[in-house]
MIVOBA-10917 format. One record per residue (C-alpha): residue in one letter; x, y, z. Coordinates in nm, 2 decimals. Example, Ala and Ser with C-alpha at 12.3 -4.5 7.8 and 13.67 -1.06 7.14 Angstrom:
// MIVOBA-10917
{"A"; {1.23; -0.45; 0.78}},
{"S"; {1.37; -0.11; 0.71}},
// end
This chain:
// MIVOBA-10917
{"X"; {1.26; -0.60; 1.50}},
{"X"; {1.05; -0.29; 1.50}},
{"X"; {0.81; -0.45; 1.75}},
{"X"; {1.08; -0.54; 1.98}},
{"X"; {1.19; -0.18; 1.98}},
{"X"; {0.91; 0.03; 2.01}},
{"X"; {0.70; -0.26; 2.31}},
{"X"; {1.00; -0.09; 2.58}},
{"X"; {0.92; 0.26; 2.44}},
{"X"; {0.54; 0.20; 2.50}},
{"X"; {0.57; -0.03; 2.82}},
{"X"; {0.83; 0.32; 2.96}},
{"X"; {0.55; 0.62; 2.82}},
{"X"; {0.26; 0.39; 2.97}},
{"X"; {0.43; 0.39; 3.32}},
{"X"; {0.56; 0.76; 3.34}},
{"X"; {0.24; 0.91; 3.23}},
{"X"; {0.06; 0.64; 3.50}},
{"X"; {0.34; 0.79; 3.77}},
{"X"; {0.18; 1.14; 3.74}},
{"X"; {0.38; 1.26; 3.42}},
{"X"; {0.18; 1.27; 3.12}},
{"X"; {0.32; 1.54; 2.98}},
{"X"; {0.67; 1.36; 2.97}},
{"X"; {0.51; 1.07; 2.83}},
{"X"; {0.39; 1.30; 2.55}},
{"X"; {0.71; 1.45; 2.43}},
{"X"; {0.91; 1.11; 2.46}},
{"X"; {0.64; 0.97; 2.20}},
{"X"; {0.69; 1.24; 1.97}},
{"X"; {1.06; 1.31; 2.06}},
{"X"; {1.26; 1.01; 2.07}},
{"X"; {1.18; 0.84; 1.74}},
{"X"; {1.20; 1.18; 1.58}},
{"X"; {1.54; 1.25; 1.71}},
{"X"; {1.61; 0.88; 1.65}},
{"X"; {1.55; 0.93; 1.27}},
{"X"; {1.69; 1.30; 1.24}},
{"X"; {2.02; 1.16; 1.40}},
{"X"; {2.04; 0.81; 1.25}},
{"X"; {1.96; 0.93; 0.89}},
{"X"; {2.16; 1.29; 0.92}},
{"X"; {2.51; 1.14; 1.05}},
{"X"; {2.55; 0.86; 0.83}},
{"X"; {2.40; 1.03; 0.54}},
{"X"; {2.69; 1.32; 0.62}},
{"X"; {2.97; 1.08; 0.67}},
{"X"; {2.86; 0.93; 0.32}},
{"X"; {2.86; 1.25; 0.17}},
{"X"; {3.18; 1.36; 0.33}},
{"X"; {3.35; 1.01; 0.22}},
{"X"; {3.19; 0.98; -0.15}},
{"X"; {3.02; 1.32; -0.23}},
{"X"; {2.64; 1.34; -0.30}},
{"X"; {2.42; 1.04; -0.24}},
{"X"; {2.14; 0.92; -0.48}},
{"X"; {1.90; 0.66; -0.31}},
{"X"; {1.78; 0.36; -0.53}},
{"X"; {1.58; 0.08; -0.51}},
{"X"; {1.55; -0.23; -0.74}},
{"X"; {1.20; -0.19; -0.99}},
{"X"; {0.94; -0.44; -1.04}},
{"X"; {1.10; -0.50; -1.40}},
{"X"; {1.47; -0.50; -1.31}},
{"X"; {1.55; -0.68; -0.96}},
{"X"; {1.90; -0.69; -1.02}},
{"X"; {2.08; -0.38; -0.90}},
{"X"; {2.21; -0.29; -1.25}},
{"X"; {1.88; -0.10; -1.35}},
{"X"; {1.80; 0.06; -1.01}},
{"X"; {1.56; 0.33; -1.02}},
{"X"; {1.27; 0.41; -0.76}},
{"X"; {0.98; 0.21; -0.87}},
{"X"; {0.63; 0.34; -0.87}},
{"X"; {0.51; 0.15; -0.56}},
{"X"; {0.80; 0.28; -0.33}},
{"X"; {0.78; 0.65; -0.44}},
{"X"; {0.42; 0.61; -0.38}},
{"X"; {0.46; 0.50; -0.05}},
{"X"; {0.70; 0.75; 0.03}},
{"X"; {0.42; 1.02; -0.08}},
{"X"; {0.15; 0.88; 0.11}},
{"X"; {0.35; 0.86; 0.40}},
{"X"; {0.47; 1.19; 0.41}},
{"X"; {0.11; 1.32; 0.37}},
{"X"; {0.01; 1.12; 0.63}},
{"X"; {0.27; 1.24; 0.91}},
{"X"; {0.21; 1.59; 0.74}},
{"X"; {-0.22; 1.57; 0.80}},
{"X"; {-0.14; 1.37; 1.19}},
{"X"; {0.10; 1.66; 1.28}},
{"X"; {-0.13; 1.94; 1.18}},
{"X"; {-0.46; 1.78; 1.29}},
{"X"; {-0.27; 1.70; 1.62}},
{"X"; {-0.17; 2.08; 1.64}},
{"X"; {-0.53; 2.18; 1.61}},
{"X"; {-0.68; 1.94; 1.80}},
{"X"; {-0.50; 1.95; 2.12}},
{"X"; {-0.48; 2.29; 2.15}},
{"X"; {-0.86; 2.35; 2.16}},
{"X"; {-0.93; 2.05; 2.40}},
{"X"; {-0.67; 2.26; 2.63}},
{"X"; {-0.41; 2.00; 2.55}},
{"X"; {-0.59; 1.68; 2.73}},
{"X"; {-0.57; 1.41; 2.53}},
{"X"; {-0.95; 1.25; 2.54}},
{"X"; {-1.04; 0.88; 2.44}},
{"X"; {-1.17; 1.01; 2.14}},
{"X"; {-0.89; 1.12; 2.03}},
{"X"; {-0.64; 0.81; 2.08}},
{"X"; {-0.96; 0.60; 1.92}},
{"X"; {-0.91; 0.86; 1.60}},
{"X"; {-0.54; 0.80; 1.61}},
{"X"; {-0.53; 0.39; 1.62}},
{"X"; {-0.83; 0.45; 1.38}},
{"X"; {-0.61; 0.66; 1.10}},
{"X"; {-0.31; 0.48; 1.19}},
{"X"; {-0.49; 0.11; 1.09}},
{"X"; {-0.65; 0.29; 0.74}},
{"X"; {-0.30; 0.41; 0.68}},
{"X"; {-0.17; 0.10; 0.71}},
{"X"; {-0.41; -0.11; 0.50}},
{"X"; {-0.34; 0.15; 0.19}},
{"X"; {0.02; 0.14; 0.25}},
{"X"; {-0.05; -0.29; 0.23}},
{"X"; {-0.25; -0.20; -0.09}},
{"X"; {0.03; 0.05; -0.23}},
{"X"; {0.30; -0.22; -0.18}},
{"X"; {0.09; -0.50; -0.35}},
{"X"; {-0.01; -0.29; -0.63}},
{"X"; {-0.36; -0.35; -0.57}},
{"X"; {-0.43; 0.03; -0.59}},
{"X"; {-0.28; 0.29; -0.78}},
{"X"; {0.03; 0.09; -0.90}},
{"X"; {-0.02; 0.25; -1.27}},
{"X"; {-0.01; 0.63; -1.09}},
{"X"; {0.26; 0.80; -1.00}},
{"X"; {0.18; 1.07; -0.70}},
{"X"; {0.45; 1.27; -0.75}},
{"X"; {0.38; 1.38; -1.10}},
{"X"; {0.03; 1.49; -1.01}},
// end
């Protein structure tokens, strides 16, 4: 489903910045799944609220896949916190970066992106499958 999604997104940026536009093509890659996730998480998380007070998010453990003992396990908090570091290091490398190549996106730069984006992914495989710090909780550290 995500694939399906984000091939028009890519096939629509590839042929505005191709059309003279790359500028456009920059801000709808950053812009539309931010506002996308800002929008879809804020107004259903408000009309939850507003319908049943605060929300608590859970997610079945390892131990207990039922719902009846549903706290965040290890490997999803984990994730969270890698992923959060990793938009948090791409946003301020990206911020540093572009600005000092007088914001022209080289080669080298879209090579470093696919390159960090593919070693983020293989931890975030690891993280899931409790091949690497499944005993370690990130967010106590």
């Amino acid at each position: 489903l995500t694939w399906g999604t984000c091939i028009g997104d890519l096939l629509t940026n590839i042929l505005v910045a191709k059309s003279g536009l790359p500028s456009m093509s920059l801000a709808a890659c950053y812009s539309k799944p931010l506002t996308n996730l800002l929008l879809g998480f804020g107004i259903g998380l408000l009309i939850k609220i507003i319908l049943n007070g605060p929300v608590t998010l859970y997610a079945p453990s390892p131990s207990h896949p039922d719902l009846s003992h549903t706290t965040l396990s290890p490997d999803l908090t984990n994730t969270i916190y890698f992923c959060f570091c990793f938009i948090l290091c791409n946003l301020v490398i990206t911020m540093i970066v572009v600005p000092l190549k007088k914001f022209r996106f080289t080669t080298l730069y879209g090579v470093w992106s696919l390159l960090l984006y593919v070693v983020v992914m293989v931890i975030l495989f690891l993280l899931v499958h409790n091949v690497i710090l499944s005993d370690i909780n990130l967010w106590r550290l």
